[in-house]
FIGUDREN-465290 format. One record per residue (C-alpha): x, y, z; residue in three letters; residue number from 1. Coordinates in Angstrom, 3 decimals. Layout:
% FIGUDREN-465290
       xx       yy       zz rest  nr
        X        Y        Z  ALA NUM
...
This chain:
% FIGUDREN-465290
       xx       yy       zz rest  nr
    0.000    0.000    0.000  UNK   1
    1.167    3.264   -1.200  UNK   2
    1.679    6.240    1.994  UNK   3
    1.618    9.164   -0.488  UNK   4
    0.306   11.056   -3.900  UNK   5
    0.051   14.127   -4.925  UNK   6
   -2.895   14.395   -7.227  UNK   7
   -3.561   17.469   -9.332  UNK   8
   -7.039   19.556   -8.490  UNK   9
   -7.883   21.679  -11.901  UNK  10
  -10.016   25.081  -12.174  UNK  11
  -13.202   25.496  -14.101  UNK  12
  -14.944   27.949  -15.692  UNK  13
  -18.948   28.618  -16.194  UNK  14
  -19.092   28.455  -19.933  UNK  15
  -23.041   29.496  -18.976  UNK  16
  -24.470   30.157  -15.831  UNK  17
  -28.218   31.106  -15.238  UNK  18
  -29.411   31.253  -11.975  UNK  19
  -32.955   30.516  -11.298  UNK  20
  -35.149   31.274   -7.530  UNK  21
  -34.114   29.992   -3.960  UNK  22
  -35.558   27.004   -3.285  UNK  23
  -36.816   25.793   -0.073  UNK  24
  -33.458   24.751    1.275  UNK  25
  -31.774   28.407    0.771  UNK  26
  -29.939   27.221   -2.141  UNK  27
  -30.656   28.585   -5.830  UNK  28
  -31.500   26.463   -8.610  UNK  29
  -28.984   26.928  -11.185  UNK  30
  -28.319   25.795  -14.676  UNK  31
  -24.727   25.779  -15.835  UNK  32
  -22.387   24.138  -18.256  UNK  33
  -18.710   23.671  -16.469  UNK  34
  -15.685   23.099  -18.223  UNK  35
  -11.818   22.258  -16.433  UNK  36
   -9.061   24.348  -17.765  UNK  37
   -5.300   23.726  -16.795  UNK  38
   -4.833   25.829  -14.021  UNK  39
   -4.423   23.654  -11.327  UNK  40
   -3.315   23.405   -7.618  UNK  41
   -1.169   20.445   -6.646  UNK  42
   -2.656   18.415   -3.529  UNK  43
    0.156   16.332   -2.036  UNK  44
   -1.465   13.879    1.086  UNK  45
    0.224   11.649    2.961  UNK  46
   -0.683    8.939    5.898  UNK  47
    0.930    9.224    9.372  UNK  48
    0.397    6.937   12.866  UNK  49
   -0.563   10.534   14.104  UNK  50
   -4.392   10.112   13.832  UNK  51
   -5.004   13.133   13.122  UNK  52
   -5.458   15.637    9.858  UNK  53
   -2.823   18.323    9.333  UNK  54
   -3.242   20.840    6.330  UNK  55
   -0.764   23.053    5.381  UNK  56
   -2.367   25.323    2.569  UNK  57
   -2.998   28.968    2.202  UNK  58
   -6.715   29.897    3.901  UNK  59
   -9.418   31.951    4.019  UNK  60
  -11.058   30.459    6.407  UNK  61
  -10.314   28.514    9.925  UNK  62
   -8.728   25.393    9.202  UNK  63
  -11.286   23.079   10.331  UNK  64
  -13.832   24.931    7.641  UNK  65
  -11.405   24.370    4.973  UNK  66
  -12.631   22.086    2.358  UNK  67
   -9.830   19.963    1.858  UNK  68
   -9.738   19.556    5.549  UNK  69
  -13.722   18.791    5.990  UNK  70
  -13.477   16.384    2.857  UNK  71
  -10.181   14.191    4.597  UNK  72
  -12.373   14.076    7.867  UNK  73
  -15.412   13.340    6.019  UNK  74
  -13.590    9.995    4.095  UNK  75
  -11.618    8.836    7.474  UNK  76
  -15.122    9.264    9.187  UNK  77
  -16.729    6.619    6.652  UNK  78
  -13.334    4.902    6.456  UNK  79
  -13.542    4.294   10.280  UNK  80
  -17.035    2.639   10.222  UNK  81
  -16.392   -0.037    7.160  UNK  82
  -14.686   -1.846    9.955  UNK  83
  -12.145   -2.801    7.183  UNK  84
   -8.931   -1.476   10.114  UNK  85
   -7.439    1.227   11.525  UNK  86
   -7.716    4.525   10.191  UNK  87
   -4.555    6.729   10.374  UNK  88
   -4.068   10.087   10.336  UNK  89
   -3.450   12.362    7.109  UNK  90
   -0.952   15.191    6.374  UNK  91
   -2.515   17.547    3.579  UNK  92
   -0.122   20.040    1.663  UNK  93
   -1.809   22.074   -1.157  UNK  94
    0.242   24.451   -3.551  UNK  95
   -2.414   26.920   -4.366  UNK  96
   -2.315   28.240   -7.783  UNK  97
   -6.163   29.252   -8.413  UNK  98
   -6.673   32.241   -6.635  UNK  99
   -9.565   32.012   -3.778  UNK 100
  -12.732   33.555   -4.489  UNK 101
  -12.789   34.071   -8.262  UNK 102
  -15.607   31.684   -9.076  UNK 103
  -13.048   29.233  -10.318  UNK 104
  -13.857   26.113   -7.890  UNK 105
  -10.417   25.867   -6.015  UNK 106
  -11.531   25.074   -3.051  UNK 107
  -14.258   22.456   -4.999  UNK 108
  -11.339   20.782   -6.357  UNK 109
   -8.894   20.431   -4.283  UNK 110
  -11.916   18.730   -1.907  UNK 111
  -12.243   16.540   -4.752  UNK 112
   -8.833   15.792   -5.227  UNK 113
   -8.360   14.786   -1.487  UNK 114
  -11.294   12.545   -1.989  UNK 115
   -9.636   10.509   -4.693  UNK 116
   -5.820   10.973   -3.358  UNK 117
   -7.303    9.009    0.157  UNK 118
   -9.299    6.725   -2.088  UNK 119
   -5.847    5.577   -3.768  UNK 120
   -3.911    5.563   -0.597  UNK 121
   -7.102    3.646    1.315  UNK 122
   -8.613    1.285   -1.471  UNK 123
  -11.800   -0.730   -0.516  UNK 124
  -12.616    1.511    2.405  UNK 125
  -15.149    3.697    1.130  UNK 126
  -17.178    3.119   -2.317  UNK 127
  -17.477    5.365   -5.616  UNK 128
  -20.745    6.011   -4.602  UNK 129
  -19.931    6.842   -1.180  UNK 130
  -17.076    9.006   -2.125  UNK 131
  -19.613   11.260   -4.321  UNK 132
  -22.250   11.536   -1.531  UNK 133
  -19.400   12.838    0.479  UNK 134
  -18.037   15.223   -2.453  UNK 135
  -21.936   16.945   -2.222  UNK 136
  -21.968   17.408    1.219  UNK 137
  -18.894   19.293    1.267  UNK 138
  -19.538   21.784   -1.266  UNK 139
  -21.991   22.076   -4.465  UNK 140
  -19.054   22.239   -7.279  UNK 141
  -17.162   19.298   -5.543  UNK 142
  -18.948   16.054   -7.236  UNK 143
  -17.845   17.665  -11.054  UNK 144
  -14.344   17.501  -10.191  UNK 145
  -15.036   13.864   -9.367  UNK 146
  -16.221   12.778  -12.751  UNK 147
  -15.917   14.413  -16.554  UNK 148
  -14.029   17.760  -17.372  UNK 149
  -17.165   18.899  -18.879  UNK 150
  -20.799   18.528  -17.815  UNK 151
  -23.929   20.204  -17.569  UNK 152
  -24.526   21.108  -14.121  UNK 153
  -28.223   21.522  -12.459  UNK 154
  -30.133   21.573   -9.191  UNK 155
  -27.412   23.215   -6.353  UNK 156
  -24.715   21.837   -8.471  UNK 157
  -25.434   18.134   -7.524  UNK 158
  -27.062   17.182  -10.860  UNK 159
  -24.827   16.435  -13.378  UNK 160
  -24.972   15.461  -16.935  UNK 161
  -21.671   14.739  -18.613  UNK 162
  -20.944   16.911  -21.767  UNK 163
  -18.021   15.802  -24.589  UNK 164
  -15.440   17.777  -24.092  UNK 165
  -13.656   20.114  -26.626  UNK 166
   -9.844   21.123  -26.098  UNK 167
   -9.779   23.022  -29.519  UNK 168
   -9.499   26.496  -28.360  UNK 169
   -7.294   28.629  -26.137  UNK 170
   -8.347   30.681  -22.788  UNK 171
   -7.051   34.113  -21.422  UNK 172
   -7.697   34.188  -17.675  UNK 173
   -7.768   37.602  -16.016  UNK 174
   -7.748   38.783  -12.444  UNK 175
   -9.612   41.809  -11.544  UNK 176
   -7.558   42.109   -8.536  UNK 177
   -9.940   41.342   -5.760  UNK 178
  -11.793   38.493   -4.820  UNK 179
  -15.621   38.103   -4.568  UNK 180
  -17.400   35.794   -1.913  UNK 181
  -20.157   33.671   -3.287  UNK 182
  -22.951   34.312   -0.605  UNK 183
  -22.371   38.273   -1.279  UNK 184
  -22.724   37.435   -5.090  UNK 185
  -26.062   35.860   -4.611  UNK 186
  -27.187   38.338   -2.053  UNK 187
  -26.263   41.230   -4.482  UNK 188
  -27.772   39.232   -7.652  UNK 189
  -31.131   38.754   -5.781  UNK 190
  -30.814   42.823   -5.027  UNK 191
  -30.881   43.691   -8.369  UNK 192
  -33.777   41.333   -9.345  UNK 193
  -35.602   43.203   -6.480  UNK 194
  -34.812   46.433   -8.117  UNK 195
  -36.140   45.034  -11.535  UNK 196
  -32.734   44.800  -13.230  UNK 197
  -31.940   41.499  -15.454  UNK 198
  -34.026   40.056  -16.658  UNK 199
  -37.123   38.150  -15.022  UNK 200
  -35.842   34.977  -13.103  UNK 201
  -37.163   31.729  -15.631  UNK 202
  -38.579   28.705  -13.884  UNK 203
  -36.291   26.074  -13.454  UNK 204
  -37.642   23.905  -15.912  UNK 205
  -37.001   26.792  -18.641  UNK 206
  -33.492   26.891  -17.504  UNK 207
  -32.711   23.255  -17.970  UNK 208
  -33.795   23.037  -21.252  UNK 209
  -31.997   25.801  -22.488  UNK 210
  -29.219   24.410  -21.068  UNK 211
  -29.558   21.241  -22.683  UNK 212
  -29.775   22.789  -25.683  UNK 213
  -26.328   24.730  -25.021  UNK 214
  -24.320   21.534  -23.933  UNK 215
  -25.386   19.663  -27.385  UNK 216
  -24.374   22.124  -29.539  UNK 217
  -21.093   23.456  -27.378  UNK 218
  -19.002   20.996  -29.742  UNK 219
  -21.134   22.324  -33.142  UNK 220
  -20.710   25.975  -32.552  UNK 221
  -18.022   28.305  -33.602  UNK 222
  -16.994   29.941  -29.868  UNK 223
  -18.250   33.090  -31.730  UNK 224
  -21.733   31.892  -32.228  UNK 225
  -22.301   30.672  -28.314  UNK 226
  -25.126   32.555  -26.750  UNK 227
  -24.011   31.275  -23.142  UNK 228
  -24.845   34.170  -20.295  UNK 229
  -23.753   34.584  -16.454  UNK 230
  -26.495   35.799  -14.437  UNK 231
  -24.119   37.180  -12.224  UNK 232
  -22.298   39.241  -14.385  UNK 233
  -24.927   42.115  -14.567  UNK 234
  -25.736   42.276  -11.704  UNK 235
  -21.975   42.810  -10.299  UNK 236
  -20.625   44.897  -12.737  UNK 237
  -23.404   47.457  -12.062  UNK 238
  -21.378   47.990   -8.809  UNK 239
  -18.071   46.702   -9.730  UNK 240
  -17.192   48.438  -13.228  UNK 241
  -13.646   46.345  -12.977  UNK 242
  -15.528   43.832  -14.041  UNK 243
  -17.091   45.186  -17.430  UNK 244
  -13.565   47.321  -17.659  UNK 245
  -11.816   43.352  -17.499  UNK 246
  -14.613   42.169  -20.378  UNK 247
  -14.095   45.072  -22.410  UNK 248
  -10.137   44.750  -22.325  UNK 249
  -10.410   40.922  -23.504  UNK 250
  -12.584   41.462  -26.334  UNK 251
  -10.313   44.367  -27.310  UNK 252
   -7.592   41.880  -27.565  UNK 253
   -9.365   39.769  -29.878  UNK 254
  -11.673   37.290  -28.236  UNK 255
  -14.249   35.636  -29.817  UNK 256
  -16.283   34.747  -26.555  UNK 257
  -15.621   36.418  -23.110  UNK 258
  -17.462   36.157  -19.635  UNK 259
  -17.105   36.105  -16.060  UNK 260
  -16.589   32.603  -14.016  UNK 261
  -18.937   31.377  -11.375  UNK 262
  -19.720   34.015   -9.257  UNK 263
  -17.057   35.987  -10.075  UNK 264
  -14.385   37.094   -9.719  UNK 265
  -12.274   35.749  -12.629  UNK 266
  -13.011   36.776  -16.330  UNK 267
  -11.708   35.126  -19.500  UNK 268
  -11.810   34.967  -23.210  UNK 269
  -11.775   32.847  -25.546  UNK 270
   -8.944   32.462  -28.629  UNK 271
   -8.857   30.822  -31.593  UNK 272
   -5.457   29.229  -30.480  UNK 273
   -2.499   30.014  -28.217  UNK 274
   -0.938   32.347  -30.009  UNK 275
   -3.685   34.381  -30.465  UNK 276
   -4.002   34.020  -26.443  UNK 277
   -0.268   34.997  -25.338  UNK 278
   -0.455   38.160  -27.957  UNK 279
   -3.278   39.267  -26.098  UNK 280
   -1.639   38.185  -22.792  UNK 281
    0.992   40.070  -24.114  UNK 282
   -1.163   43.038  -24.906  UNK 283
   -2.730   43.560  -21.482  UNK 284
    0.891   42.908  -19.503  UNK 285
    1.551   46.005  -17.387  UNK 286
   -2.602   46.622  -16.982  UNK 287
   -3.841   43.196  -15.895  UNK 288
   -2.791   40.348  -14.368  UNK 289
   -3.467   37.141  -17.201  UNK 290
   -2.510   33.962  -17.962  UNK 291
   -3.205   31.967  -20.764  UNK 292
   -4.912   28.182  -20.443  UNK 293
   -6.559   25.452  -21.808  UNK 294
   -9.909   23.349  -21.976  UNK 295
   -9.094   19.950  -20.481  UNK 296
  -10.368   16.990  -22.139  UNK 297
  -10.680   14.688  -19.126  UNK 298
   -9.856   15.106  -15.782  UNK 299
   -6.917   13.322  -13.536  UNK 300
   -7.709   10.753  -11.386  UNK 301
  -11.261   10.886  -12.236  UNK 302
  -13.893    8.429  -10.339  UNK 303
């Protein structure tokens, strides 16, 4: 049995993003299409006597609250009642590279990627299907990074329809410089609703079938033809003009498609290829802070 691994936990990006009511539970439906790019932290985990979990990782947050940390205590809790042995303890190290609170599913991932790092070091204590009930009660976004690098994404985030991937096309990632928290995203989205601006929130049944209709024709259509939204993106840049300022920039420099990620606060666009992507890069150096990436066509490690 192997004592370490350091698995790889990629970003994604809302190719669309519509956000429907809040439902009962004080979650909102949404409707989304994800897609993994090659940013990526690095989560490195190995097992110790100590019986205990030890993270080392740049936070946000109290340890204990981190989602790496709540996903290794989650596993070793179900590890411990198999009854298959001892449980040891776990040493996390995580080499952030996404930055925290840009709607790019960081924290998601590398939750996910602890999942399937202690599923390699403990295999035959806890089942696939265990390991993505766990993923969902961590954190909505977690269970994608568990399965295909693209997928059509509904309910809180839980329902998920795997999409083909395409890797045919080059991204420019930009940082607007400050971070955005997703419960003051939805707070500030449901504002503007309130105030009448957007447009009218769809019933969720609307929203699903558009998005169906995005994810099978995401492979057909030309990048420049995609009529993929982010509900969020109004609404914030009303108040946060960095954003629009970001959009604008990107398209200046040539992209064919640009948006905002999640809940913001990431934007990107979309090039034709990579050299098209580092001129622009090149283009905004000394204004913005960009990086240029790619659509994954399958994710490591996947369950």
């Amino acid at each position: 049995m192997i004592n370490e691994i350091r698995v790889s936990a990629p970003a994604k990006i809302n190719l669309h993003l519509a956000v429907g009511s809040s439902r009962p539970d004080g979650f909102h439906a949404i409707a989304s299409l994800f897609q993994a790019i090659s940013l990526a932290d690095s989560v490195s985990i190995s097992l110790d006597s100590s019986a205990i979990i030890h993270l080392d990782a740049a936070c946000d947050c109290p340890v204990q609250k981190n989602t790496a940390y709540r996903a290794a205590s989650a596993f070793l809790a179900a590890a411990s009642s198999g009854g298959l042995g001892r449980v040891p303890g776990v040493r996390i190290t995580i080499d952030k590279k996404i930055p925290m609170g840009a709607g790019l599913g960081g924290g998601s991932s590398d939750a996910a990627s602890t999942l399937k790092g202690l599923a390699a070091l403990l295999p035959g204590f806890v089942d696939d299907s265990t390991l993505f009930s766990l993923a969902a009660s961590i954190g909505s976004d977690v269970p994608f990074f568990l399965g295909s690098a693209c997928a059509a994404v509904a309910g809180r985030g839980e329902l998920l329809s795997p999409v083909a991937a395409r890797d045919d096309y080059a991204l420019l990632l930009v940082d607007p410089g400050f971070s955005i928290s997703t419960k003051d995203a939805y707070a500030r989205l449901d504002e503007y609703r309130s105030a009448g601006g957007g447009a009218k929130c769809r019933p969720h049944d609307e929203l699903e079938a558009e998005l169906a209709g995005f994810a099978s024709s995401y492979r057909r259509e030309e990048p420049s033809s995609w009529g993929f939204r982010n509900d969020f993106y109004d609404a914030l840049g009303s108040s946060m003009p960095t954003l629009k300022a970001c959009r604008e920039a990107i398209l200046g420099q040539g992209a064919v498609f640009a948006s905002m990620s999640g809940s913001g606060s990431a934007m990107y666009g979309v090039f034709a290829s990579a050299a098209e992507a580092y001129r622009a890069a090149l283009g905004l150096h000394g204004t913005m802070d960009s990086g240029v990436y790619f659509p994954l066509a399958c994710l490591p490690d996947s369950i």
